[in-house]
mmJSON file of the N, C-alpha and C atoms, coordinates in Angstrom:
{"data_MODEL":{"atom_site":{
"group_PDB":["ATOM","ATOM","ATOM","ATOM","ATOM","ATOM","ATOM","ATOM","ATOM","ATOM","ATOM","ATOM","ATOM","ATOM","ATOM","ATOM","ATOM","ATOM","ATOM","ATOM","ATOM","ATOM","ATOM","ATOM","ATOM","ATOM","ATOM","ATOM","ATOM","ATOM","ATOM","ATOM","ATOM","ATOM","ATOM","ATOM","ATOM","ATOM","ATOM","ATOM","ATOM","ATOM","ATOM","ATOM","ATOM","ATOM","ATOM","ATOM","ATOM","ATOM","ATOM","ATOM","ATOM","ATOM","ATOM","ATOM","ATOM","ATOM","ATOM","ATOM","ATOM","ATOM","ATOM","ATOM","ATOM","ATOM","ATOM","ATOM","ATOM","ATOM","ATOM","ATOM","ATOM","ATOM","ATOM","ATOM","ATOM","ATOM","ATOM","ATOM","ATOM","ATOM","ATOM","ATOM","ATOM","ATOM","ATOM","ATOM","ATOM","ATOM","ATOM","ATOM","ATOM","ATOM","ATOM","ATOM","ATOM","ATOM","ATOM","ATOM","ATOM","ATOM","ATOM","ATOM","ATOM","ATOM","ATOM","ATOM","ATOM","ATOM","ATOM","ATOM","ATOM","ATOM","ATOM","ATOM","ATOM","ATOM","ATOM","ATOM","ATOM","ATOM","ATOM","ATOM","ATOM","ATOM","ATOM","ATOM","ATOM","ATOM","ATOM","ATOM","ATOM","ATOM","ATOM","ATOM","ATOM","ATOM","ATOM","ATOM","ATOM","ATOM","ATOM","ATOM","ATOM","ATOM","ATOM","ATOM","ATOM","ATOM","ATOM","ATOM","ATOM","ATOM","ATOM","ATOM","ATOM","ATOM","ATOM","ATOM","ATOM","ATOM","ATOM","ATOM","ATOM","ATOM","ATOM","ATOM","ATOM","ATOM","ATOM","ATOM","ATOM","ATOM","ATOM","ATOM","ATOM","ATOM","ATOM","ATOM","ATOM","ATOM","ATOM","ATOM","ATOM","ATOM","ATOM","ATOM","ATOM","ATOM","ATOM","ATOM","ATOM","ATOM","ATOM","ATOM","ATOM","ATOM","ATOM","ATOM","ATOM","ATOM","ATOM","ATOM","ATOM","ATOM","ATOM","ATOM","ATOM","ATOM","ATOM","ATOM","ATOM","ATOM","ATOM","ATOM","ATOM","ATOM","ATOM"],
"id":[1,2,3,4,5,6,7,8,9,10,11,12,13,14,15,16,17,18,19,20,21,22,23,24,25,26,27,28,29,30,31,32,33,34,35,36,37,38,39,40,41,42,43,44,45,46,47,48,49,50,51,52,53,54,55,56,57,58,59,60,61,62,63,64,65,66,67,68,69,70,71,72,73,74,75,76,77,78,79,80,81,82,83,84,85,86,87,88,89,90,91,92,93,94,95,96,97,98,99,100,101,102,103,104,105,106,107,108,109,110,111,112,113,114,115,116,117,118,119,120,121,122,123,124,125,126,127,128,129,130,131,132,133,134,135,136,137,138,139,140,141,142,143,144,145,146,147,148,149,150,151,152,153,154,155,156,157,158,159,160,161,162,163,164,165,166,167,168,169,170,171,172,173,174,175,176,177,178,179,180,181,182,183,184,185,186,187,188,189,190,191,192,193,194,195,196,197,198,199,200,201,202,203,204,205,206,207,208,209,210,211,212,213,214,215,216,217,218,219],
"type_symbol":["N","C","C","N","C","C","N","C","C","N","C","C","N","C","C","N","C","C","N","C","C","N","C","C","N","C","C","N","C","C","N","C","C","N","C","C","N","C","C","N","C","C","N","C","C","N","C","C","N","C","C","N","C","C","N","C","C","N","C","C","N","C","C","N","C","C","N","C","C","N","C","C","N","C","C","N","C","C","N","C","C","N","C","C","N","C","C","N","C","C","N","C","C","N","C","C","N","C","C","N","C","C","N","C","C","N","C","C","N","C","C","N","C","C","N","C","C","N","C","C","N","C","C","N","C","C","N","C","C","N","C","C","N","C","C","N","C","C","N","C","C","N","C","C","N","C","C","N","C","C","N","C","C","N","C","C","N","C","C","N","C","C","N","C","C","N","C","C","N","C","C","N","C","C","N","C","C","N","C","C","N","C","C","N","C","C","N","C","C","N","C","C","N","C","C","N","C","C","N","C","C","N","C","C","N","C","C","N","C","C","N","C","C","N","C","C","N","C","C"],
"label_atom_id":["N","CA","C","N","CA","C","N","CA","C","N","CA","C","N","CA","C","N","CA","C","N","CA","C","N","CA","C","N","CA","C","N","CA","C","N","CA","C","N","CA","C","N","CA","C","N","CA","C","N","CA","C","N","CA","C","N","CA","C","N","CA","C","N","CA","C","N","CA","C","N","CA","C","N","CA","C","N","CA","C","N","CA","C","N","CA","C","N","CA","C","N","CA","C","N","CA","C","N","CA","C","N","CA","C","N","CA","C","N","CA","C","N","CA","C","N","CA","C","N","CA","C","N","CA","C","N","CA","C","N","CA","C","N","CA","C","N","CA","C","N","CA","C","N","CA","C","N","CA","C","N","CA","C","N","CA","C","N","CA","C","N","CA","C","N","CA","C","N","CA","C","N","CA","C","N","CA","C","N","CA","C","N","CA","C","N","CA","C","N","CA","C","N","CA","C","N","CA","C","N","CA","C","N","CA","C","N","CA","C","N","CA","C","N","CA","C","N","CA","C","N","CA","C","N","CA","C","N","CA","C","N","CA","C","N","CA","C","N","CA","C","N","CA","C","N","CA","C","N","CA","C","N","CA","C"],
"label_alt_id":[null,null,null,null,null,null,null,null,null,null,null,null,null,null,null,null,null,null,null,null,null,null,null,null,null,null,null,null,null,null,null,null,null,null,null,null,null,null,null,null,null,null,null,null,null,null,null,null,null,null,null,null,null,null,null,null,null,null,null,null,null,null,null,null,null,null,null,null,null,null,null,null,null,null,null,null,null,null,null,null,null,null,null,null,null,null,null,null,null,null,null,null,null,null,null,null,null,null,null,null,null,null,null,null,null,null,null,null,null,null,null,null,null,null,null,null,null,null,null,null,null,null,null,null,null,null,null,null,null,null,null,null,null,null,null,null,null,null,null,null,null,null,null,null,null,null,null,null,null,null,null,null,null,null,null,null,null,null,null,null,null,null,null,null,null,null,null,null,null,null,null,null,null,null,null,null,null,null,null,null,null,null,null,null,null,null,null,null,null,null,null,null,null,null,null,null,null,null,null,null,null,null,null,null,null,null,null,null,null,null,null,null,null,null,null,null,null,null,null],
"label_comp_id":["UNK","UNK","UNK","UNK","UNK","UNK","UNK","UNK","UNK","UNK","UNK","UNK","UNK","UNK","UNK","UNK","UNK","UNK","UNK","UNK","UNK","UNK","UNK","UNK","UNK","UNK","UNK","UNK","UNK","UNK","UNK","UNK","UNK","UNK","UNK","UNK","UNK","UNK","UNK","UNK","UNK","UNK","UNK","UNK","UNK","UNK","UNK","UNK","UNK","UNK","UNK","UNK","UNK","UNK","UNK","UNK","UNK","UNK","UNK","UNK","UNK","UNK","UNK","UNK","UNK","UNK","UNK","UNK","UNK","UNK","UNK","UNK","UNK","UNK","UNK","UNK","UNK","UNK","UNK","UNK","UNK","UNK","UNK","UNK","UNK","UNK","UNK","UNK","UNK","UNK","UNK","UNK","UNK","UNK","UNK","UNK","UNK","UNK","UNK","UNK","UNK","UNK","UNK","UNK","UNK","UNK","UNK","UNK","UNK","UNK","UNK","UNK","UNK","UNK","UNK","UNK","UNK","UNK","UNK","UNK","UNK","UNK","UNK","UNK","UNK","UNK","UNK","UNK","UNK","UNK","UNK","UNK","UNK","UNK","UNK","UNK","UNK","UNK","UNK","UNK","UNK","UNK","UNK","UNK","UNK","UNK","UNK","UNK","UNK","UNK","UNK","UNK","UNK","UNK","UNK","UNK","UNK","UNK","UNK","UNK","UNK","UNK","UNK","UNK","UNK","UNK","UNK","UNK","UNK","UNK","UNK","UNK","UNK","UNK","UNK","UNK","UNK","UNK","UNK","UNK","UNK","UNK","UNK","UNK","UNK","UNK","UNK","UNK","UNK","UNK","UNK","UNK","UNK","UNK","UNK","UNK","UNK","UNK","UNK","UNK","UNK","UNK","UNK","UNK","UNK","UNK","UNK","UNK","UNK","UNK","UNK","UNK","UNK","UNK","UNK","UNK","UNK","UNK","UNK"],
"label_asym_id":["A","A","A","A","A","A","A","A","A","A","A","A","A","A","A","A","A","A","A","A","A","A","A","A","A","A","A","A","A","A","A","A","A","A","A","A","A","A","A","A","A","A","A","A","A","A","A","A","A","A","A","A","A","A","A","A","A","A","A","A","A","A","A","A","A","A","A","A","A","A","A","A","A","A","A","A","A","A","A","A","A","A","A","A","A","A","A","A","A","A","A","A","A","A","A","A","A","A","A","A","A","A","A","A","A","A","A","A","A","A","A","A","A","A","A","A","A","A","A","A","A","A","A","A","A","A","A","A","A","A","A","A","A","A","A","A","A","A","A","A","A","A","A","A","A","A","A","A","A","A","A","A","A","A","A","A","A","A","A","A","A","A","A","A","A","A","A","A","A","A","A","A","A","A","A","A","A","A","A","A","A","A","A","A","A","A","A","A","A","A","A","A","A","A","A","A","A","A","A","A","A","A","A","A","A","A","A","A","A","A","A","A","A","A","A","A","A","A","A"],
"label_entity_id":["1","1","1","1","1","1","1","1","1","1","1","1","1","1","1","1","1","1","1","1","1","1","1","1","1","1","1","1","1","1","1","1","1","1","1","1","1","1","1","1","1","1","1","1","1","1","1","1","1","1","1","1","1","1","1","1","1","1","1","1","1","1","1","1","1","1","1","1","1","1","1","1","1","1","1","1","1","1","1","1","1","1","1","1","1","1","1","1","1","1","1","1","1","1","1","1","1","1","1","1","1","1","1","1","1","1","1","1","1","1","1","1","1","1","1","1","1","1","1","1","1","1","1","1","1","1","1","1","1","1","1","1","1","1","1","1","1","1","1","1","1","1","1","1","1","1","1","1","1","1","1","1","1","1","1","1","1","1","1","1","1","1","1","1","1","1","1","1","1","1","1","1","1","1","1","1","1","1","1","1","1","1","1","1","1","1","1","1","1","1","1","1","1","1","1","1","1","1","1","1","1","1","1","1","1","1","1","1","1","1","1","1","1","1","1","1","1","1","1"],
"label_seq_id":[1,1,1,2,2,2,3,3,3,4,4,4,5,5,5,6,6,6,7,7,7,8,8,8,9,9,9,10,10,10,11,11,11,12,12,12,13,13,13,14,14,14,15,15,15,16,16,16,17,17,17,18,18,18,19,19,19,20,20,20,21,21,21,22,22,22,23,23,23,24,24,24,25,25,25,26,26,26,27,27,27,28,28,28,29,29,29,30,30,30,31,31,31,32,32,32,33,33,33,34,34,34,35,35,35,36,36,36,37,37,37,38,38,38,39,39,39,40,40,40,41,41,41,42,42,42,43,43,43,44,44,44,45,45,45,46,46,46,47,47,47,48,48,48,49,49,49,50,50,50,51,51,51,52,52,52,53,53,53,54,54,54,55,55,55,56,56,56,57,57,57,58,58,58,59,59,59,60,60,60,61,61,61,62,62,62,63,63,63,64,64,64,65,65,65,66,66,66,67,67,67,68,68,68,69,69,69,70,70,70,71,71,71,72,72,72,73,73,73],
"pdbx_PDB_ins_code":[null,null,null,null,null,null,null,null,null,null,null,null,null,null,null,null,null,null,null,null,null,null,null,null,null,null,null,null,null,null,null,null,null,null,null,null,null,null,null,null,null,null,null,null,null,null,null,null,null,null,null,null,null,null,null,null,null,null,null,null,null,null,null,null,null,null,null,null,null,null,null,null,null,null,null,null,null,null,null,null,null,null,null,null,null,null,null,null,null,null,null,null,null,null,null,null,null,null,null,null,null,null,null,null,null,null,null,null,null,null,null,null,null,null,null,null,null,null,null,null,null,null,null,null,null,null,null,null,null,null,null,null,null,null,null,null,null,null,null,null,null,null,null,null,null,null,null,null,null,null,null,null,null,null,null,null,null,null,null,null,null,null,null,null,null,null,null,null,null,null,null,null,null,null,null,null,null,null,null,null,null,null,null,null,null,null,null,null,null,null,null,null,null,null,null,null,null,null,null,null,null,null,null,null,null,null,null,null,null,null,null,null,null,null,null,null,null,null,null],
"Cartn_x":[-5.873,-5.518,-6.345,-6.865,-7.539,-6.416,-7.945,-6.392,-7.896,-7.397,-8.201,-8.213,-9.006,-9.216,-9.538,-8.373,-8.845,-9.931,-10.503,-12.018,-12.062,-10.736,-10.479,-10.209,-9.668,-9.44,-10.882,-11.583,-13.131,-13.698,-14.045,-14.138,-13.809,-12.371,-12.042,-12.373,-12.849,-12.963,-14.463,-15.264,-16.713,-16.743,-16.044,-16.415,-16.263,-14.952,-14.32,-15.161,-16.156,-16.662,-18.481,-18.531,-19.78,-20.794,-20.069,-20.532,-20.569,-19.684,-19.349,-20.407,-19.914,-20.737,-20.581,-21.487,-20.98,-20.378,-19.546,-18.494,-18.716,-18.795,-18.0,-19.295,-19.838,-20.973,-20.863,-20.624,-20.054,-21.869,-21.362,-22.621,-21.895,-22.143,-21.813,-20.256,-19.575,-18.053,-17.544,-17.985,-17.283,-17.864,-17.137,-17.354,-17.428,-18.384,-19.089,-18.91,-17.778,-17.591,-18.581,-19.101,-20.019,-20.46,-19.254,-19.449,-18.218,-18.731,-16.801,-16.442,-14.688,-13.749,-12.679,-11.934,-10.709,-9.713,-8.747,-7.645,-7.852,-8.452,-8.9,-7.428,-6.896,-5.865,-7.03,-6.572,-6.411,-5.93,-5.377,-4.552,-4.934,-4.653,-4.625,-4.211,-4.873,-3.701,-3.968,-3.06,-3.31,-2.52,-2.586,-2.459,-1.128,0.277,1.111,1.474,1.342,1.843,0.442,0.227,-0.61,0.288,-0.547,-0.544,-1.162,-0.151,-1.307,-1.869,-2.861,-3.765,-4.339,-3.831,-4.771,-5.392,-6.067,-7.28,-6.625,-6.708,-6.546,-7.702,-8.795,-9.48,-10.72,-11.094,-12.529,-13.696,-13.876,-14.813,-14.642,-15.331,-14.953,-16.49,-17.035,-18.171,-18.341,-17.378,-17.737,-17.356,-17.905,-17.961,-16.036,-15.906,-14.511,-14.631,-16.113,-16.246,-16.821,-15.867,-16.035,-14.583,-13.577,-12.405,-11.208,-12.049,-11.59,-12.558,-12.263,-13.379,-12.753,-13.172,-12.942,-12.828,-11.869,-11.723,-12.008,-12.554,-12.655,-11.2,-11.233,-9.582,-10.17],
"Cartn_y":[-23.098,-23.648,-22.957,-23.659,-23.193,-23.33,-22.127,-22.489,-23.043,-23.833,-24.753,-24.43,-24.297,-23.921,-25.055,-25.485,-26.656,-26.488,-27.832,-27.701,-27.623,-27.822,-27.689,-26.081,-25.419,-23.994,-23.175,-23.611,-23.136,-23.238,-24.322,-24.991,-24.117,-24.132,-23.066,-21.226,-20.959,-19.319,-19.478,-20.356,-20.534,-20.9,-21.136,-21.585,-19.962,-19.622,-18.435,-16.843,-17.392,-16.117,-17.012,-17.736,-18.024,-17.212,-16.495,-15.354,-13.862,-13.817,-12.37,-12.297,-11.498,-11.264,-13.012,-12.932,-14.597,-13.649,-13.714,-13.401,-14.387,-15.911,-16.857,-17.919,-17.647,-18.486,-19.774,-20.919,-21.691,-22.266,-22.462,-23.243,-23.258,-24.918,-25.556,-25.476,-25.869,-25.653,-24.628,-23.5,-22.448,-21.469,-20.232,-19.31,-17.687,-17.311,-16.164,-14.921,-13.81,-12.576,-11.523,-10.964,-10.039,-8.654,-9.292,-8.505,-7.461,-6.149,-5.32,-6.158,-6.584,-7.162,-5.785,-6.217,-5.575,-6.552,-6.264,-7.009,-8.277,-9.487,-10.809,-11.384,-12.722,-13.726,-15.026,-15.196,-16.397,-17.71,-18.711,-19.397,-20.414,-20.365,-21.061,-22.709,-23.519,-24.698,-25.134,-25.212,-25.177,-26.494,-27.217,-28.799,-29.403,-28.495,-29.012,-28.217,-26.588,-26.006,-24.782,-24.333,-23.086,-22.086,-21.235,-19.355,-18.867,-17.67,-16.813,-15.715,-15.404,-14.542,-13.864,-12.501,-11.552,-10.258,-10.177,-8.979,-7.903,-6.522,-5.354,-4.017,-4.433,-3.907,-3.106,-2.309,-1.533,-2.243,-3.147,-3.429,-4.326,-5.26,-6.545,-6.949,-6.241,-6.528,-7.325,-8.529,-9.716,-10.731,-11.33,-13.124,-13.913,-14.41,-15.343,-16.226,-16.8,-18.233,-19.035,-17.244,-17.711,-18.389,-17.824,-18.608,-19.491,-19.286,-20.067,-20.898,-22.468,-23.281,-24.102,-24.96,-26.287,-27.47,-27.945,-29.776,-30.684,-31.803,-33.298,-33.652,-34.524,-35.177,-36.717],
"Cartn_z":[-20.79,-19.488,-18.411,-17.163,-16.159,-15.549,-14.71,-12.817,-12.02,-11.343,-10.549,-8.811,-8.649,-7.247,-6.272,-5.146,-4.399,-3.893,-3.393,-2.823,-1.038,-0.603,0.653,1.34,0.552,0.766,0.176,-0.388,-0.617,0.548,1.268,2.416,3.716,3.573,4.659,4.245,2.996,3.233,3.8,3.089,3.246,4.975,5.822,6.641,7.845,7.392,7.799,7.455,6.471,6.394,6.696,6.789,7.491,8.675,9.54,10.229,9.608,8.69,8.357,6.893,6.191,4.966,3.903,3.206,2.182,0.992,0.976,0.03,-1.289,-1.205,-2.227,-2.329,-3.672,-4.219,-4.733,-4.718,-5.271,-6.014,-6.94,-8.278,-9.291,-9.697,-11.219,-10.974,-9.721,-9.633,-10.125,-10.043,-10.07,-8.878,-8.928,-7.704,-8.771,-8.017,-8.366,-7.009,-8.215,-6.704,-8.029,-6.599,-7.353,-5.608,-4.484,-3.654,-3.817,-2.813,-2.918,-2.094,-2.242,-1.625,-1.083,-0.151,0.737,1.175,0.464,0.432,1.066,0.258,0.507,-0.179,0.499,-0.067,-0.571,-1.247,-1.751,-2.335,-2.295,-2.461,-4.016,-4.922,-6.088,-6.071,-6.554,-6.695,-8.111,-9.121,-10.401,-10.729,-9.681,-10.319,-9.747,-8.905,-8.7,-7.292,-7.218,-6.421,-6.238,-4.632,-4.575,-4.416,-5.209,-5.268,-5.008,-4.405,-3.827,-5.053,-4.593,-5.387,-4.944,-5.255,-4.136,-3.827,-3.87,-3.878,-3.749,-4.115,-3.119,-4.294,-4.864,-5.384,-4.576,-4.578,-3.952,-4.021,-5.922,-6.583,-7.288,-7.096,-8.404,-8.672,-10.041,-10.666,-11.782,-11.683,-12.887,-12.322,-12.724,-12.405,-12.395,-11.508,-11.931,-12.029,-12.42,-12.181,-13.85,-14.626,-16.302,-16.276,-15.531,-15.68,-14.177,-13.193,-12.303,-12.026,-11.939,-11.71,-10.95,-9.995,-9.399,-9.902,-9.33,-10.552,-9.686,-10.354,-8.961,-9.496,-8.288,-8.319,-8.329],
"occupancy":[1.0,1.0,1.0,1.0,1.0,1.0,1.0,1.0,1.0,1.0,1.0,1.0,1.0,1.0,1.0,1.0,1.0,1.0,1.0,1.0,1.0,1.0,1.0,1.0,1.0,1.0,1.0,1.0,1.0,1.0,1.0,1.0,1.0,1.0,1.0,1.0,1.0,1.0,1.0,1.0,1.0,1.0,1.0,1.0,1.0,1.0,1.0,1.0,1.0,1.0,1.0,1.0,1.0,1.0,1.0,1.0,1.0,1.0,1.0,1.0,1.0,1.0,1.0,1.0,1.0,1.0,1.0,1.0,1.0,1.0,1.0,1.0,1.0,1.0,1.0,1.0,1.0,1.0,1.0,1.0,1.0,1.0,1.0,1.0,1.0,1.0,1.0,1.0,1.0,1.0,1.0,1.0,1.0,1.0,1.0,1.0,1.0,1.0,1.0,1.0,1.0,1.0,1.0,1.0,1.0,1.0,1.0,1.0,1.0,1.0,1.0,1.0,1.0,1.0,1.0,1.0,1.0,1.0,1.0,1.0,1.0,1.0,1.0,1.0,1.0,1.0,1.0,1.0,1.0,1.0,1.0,1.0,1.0,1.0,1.0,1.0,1.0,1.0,1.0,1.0,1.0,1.0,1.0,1.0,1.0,1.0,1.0,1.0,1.0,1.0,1.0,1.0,1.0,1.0,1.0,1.0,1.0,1.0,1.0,1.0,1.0,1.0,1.0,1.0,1.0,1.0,1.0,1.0,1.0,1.0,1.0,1.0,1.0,1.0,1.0,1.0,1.0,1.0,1.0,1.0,1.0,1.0,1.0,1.0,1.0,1.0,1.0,1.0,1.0,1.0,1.0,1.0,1.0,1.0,1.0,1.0,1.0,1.0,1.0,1.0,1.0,1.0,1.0,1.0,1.0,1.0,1.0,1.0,1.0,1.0,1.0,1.0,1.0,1.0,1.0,1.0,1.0,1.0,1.0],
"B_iso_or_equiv":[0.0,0.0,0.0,0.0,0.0,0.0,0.0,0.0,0.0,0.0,0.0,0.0,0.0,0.0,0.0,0.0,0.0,0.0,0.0,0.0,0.0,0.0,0.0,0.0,0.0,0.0,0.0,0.0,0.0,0.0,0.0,0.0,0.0,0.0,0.0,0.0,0.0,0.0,0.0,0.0,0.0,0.0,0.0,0.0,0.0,0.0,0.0,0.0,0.0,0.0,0.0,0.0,0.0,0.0,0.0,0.0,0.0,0.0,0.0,0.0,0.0,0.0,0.0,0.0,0.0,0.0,0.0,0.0,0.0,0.0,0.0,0.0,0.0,0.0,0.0,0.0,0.0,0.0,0.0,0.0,0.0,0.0,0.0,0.0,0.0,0.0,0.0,0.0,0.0,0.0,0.0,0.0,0.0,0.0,0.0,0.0,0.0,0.0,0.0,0.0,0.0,0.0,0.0,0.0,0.0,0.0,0.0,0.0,0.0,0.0,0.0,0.0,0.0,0.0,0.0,0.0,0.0,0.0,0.0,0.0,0.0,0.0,0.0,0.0,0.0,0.0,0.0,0.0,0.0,0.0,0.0,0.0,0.0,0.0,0.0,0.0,0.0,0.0,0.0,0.0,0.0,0.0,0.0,0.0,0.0,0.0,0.0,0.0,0.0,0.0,0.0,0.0,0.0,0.0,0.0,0.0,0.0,0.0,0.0,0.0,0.0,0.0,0.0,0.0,0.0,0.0,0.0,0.0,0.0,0.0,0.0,0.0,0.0,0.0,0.0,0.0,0.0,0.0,0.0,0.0,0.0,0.0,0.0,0.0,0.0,0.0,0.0,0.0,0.0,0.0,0.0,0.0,0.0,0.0,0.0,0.0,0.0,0.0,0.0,0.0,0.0,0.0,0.0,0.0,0.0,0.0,0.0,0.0,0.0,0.0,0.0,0.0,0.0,0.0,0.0,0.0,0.0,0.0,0.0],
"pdbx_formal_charge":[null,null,null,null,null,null,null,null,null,null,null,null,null,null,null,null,null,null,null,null,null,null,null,null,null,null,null,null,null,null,null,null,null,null,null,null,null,null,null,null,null,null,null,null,null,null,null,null,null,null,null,null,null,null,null,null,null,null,null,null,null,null,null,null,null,null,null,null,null,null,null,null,null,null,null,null,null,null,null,null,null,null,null,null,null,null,null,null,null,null,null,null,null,null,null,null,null,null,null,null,null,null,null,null,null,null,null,null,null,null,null,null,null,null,null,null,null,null,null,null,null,null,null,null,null,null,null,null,null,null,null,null,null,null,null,null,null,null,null,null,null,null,null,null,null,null,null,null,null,null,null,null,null,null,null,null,null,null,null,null,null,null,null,null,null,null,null,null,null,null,null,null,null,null,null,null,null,null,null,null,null,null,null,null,null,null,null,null,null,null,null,null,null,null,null,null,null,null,null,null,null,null,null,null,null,null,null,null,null,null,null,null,null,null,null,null,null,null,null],
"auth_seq_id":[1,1,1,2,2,2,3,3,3,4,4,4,5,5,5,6,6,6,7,7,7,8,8,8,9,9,9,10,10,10,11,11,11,12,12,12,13,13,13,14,14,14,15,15,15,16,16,16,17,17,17,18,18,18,19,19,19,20,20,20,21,21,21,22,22,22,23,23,23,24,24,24,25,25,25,26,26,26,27,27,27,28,28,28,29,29,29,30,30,30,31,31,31,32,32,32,33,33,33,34,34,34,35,35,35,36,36,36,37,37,37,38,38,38,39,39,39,40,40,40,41,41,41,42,42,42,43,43,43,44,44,44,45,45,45,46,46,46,47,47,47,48,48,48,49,49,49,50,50,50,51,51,51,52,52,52,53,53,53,54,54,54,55,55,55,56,56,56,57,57,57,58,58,58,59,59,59,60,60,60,61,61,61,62,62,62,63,63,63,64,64,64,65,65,65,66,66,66,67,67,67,68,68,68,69,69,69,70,70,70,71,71,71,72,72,72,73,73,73],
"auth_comp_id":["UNK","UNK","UNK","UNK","UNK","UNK","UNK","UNK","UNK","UNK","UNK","UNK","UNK","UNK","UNK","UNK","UNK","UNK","UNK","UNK","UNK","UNK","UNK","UNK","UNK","UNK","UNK","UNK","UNK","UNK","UNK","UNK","UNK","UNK","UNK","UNK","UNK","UNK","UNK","UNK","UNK","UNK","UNK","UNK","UNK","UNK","UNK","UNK","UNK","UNK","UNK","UNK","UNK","UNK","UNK","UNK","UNK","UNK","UNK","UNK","UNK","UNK","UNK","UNK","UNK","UNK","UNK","UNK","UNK","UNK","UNK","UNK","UNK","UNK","UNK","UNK","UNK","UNK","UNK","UNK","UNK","UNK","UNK","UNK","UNK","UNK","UNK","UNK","UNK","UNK","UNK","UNK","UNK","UNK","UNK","UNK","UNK","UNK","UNK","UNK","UNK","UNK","UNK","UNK","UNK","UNK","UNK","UNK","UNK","UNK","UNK","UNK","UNK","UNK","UNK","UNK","UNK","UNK","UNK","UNK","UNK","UNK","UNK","UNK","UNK","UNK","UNK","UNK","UNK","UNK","UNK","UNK","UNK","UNK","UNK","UNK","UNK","UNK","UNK","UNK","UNK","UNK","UNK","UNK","UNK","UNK","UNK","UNK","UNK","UNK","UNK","UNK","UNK","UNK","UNK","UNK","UNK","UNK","UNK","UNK","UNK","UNK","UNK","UNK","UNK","UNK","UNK","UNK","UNK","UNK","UNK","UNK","UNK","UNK","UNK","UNK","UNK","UNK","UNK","UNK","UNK","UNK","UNK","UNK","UNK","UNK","UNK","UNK","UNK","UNK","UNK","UNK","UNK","UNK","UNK","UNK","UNK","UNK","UNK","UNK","UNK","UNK","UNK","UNK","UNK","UNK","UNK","UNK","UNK","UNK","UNK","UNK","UNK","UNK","UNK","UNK","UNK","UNK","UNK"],
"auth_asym_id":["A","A","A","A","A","A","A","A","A","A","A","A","A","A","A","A","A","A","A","A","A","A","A","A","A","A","A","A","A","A","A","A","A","A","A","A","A","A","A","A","A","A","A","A","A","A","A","A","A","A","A","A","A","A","A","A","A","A","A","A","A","A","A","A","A","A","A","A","A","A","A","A","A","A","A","A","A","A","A","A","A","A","A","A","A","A","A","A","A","A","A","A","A","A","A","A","A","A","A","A","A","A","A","A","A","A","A","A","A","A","A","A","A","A","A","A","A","A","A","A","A","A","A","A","A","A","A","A","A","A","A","A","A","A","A","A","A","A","A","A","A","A","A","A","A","A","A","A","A","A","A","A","A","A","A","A","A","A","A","A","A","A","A","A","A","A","A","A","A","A","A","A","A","A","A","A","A","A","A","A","A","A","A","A","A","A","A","A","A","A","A","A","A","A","A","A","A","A","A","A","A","A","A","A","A","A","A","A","A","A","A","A","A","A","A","A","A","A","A"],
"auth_atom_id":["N","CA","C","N","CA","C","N","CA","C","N","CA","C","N","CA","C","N","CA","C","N","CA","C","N","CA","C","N","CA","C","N","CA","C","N","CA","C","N","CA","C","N","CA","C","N","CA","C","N","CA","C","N","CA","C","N","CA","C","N","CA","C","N","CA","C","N","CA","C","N","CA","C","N","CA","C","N","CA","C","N","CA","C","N","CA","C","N","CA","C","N","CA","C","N","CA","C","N","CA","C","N","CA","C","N","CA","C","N","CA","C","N","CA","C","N","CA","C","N","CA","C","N","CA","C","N","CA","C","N","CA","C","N","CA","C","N","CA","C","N","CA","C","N","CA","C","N","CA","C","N","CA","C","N","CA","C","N","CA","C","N","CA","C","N","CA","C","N","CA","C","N","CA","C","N","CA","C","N","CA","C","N","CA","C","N","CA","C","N","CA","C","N","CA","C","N","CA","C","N","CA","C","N","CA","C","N","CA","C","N","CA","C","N","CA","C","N","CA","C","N","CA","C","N","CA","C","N","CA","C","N","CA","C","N","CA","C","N","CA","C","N","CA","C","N","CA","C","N","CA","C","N","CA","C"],
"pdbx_PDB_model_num":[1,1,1,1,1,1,1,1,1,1,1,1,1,1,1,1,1,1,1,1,1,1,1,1,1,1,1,1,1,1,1,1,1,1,1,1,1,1,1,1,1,1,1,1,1,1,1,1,1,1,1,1,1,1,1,1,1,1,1,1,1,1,1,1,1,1,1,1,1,1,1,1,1,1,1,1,1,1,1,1,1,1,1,1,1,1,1,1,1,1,1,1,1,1,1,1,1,1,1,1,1,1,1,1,1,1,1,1,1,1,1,1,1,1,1,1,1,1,1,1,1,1,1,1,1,1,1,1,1,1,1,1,1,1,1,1,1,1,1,1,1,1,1,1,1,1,1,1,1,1,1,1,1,1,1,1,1,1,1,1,1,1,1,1,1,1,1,1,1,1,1,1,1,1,1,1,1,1,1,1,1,1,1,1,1,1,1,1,1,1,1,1,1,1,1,1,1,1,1,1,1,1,1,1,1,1,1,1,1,1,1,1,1,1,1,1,1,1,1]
}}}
């Protein structure tokens, strides 16, 4: 089972961090963190209801975009 990440809340971090550092790579519908994060939220939608999901790491040096991907609707 995936968890699916809406394409509207991609939208809004990408837009929200558009001035600041690019945090969130999106290619081949998935998203690639490979920057340090500080307590970033994120909101999940895995097909019925969003969750939150959420950062509070120094370092995140692997890809999440082996298991969180984006779905078309």
């Amino acid at each position: 089972m995936y968890i699916f990440i809406s394409k509207e809340i991609l939208r809004k971090i990408k837009y929200i961090h558009l001035n600041k550092k690019k945090i969130f790579y999106i290619k081949n519908k998935s998203t690639t963190l490979n920057k340090k994060l500080k307590q970033n939220i994120l909101y999940i939608y895995n097909g019925k209801t969003y969750i939150l999901f959420n950062w509070n790491y120094k370092k995140l040096g692997y890809k999440m975009g082996n298991f969180i991907n984006t779905k078309k609707f």
